[in-house]
PyMOL Python script that loads the backbone (N, CA, C, O; Angstrom):
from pymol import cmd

cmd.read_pdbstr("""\
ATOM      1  N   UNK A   1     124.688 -65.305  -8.890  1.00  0.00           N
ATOM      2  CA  UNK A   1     123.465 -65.517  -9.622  1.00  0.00           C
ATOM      3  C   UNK A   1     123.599 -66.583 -10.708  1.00  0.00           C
ATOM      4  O   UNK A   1     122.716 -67.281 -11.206  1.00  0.00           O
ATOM      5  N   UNK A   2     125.511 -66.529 -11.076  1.00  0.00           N
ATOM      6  CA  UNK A   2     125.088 -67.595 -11.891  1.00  0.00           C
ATOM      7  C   UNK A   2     124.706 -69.205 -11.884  1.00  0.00           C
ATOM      8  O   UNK A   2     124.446 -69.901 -12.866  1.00  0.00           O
ATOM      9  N   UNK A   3     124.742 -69.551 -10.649  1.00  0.00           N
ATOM     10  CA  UNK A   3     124.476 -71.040 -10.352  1.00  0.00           C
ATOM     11  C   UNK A   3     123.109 -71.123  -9.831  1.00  0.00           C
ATOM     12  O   UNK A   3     122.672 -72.196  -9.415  1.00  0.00           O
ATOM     13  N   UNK A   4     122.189 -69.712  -9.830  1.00  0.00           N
ATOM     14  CA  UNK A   4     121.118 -70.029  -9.312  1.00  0.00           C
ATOM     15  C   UNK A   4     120.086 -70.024 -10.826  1.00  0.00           C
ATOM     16  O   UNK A   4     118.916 -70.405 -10.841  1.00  0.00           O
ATOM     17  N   UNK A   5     120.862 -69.493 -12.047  1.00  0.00           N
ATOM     18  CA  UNK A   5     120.653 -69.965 -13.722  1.00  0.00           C
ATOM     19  C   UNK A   5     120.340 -70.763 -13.784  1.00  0.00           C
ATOM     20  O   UNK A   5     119.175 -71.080 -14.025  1.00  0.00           O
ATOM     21  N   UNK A   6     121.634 -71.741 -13.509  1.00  0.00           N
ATOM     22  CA  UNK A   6     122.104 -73.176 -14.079  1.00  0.00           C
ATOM     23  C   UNK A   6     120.551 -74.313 -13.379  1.00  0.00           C
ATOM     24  O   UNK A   6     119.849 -75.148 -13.950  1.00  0.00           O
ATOM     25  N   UNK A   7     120.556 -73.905 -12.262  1.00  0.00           N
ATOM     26  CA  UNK A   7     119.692 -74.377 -11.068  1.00  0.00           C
ATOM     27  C   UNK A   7     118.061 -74.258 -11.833  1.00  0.00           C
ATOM     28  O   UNK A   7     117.315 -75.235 -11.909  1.00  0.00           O
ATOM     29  N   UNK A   8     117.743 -73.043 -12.299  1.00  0.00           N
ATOM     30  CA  UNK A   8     116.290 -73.039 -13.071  1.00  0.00           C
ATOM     31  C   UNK A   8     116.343 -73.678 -14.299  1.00  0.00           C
ATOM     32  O   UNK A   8     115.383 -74.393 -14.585  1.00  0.00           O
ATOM     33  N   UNK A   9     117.311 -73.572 -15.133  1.00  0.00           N
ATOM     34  CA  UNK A   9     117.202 -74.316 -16.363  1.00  0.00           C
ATOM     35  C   UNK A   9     117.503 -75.682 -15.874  1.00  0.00           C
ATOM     36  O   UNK A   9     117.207 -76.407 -16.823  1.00  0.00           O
ATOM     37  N   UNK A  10     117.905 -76.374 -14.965  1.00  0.00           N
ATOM     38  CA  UNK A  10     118.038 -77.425 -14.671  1.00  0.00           C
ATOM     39  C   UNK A  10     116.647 -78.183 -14.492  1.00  0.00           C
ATOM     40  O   UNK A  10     116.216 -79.236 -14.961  1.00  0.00           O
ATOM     41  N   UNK A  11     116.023 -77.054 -13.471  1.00  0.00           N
ATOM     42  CA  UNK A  11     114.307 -77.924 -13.279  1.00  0.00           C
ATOM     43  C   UNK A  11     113.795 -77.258 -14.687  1.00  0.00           C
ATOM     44  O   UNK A  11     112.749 -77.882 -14.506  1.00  0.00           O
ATOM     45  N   UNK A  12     113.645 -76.816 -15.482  1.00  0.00           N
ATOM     46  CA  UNK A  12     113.120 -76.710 -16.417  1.00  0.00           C
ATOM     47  C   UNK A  12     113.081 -77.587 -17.441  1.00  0.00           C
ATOM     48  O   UNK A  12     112.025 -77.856 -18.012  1.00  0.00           O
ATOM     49  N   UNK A  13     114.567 -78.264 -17.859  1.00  0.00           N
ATOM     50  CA  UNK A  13     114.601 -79.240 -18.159  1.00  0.00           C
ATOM     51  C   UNK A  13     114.054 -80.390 -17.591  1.00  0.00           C
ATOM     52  O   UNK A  13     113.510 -81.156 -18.386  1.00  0.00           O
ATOM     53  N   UNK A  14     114.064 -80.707 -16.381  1.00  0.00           N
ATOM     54  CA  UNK A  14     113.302 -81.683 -15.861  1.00  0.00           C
ATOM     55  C   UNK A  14     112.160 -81.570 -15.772  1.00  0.00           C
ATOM     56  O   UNK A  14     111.488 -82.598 -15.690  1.00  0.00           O
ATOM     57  N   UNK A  15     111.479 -80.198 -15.755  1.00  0.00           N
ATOM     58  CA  UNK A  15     109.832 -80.335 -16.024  1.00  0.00           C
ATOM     59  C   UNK A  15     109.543 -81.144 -17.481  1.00  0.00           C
ATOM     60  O   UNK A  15     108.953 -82.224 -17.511  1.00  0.00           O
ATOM     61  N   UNK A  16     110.019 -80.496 -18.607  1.00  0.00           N
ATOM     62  CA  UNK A  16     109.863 -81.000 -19.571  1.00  0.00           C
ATOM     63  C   UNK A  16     110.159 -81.856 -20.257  1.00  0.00           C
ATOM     64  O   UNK A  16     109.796 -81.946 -21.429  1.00  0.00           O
ATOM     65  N   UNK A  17     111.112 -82.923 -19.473  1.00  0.00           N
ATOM     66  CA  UNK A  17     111.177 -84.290 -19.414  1.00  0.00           C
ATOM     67  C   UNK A  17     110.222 -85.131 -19.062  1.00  0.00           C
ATOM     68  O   UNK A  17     109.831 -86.152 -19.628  1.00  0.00           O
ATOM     69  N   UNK A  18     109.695 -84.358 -17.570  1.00  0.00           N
ATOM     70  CA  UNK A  18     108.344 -85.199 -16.931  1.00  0.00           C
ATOM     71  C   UNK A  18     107.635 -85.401 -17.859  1.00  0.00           C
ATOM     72  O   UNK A  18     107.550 -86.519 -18.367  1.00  0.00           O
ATOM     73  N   UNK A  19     106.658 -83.878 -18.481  1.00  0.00           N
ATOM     74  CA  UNK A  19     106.286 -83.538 -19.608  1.00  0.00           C
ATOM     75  C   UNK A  19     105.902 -84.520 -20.537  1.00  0.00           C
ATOM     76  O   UNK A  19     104.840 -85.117 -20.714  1.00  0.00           O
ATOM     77  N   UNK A  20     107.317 -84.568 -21.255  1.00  0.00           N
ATOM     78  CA  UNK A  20     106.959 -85.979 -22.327  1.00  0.00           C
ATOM     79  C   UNK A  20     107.320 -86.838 -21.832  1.00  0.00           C
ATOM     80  O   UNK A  20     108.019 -87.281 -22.743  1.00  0.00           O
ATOM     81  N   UNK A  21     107.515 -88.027 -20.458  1.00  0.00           N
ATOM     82  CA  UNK A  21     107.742 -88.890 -20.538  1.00  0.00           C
ATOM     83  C   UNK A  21     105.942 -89.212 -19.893  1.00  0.00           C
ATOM     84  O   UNK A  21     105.447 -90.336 -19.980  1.00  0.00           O
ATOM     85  N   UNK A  22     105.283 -88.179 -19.363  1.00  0.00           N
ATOM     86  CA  UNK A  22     103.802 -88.500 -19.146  1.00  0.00           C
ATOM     87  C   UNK A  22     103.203 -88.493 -20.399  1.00  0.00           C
ATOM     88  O   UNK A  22     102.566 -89.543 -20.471  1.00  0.00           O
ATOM     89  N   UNK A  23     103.070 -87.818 -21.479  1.00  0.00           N
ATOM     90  CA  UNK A  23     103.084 -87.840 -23.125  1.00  0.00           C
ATOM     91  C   UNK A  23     102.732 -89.139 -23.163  1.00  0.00           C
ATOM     92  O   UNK A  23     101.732 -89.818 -22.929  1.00  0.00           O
ATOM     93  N   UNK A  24     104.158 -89.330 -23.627  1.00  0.00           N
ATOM     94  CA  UNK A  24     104.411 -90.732 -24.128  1.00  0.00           C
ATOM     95  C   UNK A  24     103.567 -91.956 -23.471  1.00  0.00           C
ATOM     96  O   UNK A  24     103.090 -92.848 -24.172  1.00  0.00           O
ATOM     97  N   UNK A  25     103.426 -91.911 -22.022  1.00  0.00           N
ATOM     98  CA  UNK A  25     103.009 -92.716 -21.615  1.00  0.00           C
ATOM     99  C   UNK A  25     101.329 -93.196 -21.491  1.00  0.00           C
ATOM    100  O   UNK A  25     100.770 -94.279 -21.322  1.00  0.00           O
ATOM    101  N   UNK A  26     100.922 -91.965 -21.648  1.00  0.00           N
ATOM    102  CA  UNK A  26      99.621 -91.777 -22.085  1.00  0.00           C
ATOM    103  C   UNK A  26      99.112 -92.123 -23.776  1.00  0.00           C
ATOM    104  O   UNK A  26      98.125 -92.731 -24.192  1.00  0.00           O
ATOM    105  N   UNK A  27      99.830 -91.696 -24.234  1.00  0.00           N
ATOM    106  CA  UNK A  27      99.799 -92.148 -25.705  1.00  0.00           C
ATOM    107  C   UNK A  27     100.153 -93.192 -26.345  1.00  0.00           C
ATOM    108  O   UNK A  27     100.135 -93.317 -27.570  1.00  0.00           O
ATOM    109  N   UNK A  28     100.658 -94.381 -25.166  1.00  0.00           N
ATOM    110  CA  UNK A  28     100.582 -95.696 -25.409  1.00  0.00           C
ATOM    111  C   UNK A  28      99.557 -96.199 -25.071  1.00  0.00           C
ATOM    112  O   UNK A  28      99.387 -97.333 -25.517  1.00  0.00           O
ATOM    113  N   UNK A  29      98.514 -95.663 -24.227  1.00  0.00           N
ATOM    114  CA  UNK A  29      96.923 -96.584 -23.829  1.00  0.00           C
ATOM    115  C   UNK A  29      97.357 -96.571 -22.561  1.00  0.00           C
ATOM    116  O   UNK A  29      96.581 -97.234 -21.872  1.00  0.00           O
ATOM    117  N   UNK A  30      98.362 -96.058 -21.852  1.00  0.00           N
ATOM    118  CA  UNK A  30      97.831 -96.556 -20.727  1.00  0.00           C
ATOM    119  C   UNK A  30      97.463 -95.446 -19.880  1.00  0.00           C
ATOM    120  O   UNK A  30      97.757 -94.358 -20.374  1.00  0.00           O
ATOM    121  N   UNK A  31      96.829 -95.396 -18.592  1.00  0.00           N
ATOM    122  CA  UNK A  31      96.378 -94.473 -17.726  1.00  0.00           C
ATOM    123  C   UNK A  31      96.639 -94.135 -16.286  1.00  0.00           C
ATOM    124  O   UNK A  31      97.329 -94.859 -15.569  1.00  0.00           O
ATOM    125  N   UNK A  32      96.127 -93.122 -15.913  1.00  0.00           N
ATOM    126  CA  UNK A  32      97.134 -92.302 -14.476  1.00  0.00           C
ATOM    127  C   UNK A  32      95.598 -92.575 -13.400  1.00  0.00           C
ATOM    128  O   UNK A  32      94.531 -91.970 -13.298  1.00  0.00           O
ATOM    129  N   UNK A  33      96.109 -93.640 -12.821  1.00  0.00           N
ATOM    130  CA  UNK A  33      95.618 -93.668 -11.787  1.00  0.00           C
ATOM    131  C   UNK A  33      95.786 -92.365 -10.371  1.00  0.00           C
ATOM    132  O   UNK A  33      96.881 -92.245  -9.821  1.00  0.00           O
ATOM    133  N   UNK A  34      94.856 -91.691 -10.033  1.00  0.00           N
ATOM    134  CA  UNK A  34      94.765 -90.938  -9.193  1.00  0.00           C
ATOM    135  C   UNK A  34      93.975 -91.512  -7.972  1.00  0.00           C
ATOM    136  O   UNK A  34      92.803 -91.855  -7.817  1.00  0.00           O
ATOM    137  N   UNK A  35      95.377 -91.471  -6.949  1.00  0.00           N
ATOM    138  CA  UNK A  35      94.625 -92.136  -5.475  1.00  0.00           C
ATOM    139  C   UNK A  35      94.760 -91.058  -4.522  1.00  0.00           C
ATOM    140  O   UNK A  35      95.587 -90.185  -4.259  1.00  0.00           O
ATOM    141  N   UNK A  36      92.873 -91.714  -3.825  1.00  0.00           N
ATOM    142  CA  UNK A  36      92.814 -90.546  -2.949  1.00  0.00           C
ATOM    143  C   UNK A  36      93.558 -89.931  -1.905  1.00  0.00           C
ATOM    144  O   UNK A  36      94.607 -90.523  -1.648  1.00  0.00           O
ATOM    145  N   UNK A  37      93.251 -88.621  -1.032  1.00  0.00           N
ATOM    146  CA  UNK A  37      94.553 -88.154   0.009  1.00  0.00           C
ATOM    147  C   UNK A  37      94.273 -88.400   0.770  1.00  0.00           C
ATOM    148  O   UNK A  37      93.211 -88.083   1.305  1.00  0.00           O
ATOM    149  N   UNK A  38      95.275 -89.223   1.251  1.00  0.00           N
ATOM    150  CA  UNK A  38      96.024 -89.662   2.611  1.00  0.00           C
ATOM    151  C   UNK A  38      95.585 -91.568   2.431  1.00  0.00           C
ATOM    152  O   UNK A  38      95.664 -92.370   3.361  1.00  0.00           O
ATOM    153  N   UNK A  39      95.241 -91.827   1.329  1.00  0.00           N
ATOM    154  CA  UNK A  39      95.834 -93.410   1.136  1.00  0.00           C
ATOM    155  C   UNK A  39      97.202 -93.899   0.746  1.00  0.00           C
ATOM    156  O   UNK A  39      97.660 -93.520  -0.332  1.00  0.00           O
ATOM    157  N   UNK A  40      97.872 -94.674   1.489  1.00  0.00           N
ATOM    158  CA  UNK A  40      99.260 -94.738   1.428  1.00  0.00           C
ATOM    159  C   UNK A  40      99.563 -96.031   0.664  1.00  0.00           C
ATOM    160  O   UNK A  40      98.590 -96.754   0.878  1.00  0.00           O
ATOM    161  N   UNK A  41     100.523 -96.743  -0.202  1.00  0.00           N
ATOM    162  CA  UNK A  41     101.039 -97.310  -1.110  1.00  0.00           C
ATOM    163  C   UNK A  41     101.215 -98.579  -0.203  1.00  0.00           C
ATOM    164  O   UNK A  41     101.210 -99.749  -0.587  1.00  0.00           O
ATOM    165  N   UNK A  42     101.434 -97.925   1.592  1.00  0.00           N
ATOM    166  CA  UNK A  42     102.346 -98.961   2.086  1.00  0.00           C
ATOM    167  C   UNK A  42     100.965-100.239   2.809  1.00  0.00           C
ATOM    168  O   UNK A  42      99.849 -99.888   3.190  1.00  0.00           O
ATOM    169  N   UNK A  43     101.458-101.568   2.814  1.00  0.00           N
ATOM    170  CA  UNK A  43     100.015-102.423   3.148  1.00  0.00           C
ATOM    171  C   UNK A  43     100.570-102.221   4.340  1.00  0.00           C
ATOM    172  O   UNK A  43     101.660-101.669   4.495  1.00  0.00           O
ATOM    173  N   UNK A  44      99.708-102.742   5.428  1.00  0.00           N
ATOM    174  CA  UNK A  44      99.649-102.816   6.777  1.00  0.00           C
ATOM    175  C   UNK A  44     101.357-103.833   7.216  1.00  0.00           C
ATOM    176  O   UNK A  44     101.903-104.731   6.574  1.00  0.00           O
ATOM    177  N   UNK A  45     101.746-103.196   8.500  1.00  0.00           N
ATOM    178  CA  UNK A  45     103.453-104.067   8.781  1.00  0.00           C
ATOM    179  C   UNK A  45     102.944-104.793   9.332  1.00  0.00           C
ATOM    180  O   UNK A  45     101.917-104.672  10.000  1.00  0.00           O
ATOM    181  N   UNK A  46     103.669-105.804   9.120  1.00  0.00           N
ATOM    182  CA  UNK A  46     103.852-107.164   9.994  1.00  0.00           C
ATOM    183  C   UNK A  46     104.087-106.784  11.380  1.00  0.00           C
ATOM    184  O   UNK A  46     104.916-105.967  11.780  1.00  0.00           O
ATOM    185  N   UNK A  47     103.255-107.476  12.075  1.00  0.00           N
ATOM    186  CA  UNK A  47     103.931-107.574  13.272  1.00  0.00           C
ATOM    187  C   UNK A  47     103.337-105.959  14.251  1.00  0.00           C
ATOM    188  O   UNK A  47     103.984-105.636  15.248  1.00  0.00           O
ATOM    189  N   UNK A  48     102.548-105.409  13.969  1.00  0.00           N
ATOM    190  CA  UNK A  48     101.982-104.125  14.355  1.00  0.00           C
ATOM    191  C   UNK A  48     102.021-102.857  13.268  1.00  0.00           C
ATOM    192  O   UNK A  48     102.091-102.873  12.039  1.00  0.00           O
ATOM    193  N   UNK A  49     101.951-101.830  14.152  1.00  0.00           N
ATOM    194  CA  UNK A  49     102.648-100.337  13.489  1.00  0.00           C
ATOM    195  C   UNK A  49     103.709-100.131  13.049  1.00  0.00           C
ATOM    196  O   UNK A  49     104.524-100.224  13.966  1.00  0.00           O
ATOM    197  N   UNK A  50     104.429 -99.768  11.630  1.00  0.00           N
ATOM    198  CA  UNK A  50     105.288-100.008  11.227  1.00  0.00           C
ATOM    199  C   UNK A  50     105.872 -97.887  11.722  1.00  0.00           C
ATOM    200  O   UNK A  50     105.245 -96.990  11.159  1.00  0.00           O
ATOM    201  N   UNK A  51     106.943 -97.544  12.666  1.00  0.00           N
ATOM    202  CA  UNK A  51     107.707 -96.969  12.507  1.00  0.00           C
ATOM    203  C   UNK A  51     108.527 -96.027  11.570  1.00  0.00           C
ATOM    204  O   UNK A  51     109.508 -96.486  10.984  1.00  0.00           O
ATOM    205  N   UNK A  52     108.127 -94.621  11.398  1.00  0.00           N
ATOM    206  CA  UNK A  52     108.658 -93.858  10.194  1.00  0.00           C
ATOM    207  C   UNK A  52     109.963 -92.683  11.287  1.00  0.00           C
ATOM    208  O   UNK A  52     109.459 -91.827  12.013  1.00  0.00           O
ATOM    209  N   UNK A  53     110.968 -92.777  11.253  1.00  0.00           N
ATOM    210  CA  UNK A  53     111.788 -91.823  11.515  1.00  0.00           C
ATOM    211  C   UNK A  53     111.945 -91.161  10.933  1.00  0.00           C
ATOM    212  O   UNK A  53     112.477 -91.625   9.924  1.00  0.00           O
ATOM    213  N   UNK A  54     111.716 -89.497  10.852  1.00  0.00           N
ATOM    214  CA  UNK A  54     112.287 -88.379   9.672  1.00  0.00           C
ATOM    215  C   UNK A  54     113.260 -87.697  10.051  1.00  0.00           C
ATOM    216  O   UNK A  54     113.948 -87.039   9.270  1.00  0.00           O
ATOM    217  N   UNK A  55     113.472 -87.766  11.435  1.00  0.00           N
ATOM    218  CA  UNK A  55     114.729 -87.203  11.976  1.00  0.00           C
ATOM    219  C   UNK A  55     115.250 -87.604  13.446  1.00  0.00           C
ATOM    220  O   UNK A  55     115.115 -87.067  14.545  1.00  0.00           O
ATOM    221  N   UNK A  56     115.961 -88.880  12.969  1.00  0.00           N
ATOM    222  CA  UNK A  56     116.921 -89.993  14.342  1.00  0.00           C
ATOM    223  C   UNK A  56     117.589 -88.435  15.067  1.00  0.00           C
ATOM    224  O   UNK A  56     118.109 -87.393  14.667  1.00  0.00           O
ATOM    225  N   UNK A  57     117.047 -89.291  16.797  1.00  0.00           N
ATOM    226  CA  UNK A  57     117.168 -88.415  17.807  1.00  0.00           C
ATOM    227  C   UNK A  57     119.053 -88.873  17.906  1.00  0.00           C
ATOM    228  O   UNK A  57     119.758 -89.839  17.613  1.00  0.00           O
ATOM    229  N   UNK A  58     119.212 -87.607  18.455  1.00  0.00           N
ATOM    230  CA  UNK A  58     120.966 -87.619  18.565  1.00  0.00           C
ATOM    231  C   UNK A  58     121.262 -87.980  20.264  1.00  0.00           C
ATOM    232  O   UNK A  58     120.845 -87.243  21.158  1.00  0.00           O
ATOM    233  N   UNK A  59     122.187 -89.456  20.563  1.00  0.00           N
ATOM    234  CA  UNK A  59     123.059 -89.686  21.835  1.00  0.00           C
ATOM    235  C   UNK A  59     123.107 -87.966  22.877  1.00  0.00           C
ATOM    236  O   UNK A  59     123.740 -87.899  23.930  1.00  0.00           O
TER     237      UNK A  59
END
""", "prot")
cmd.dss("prot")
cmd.show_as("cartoon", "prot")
cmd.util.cbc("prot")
cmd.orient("prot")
């Protein structure tokens, strides 16, 4: 049990890092763009459909 401790205070700390580093970032002027679901970051591939592997087939 004890590494599954270490493991919650670990994301806990990292929540509250997120926390204030969204804070901070907001409280400089700037703002959180929210994009809608299922628009993706990625522009269209060259050359056709760009290929996502999440799990390469095995020989």
């Amino acid at each position: 049990m004890a590494s599954q401790s270490r493991t919650d205070a670990a994301i806990a700390r990292t929540r509250e890092q997120l926390a204030a580093d969204v804070d901070a970032y907001l409280k400089s002027g700037n703002k959180i763009q929210q994009v809608p679901m299922g628009v993706s970051g990625q522009g269209p591939a060259s050359g056709g459909r760009k290929q996502l592997v999440l799990k390469p087939r095995r020989a």
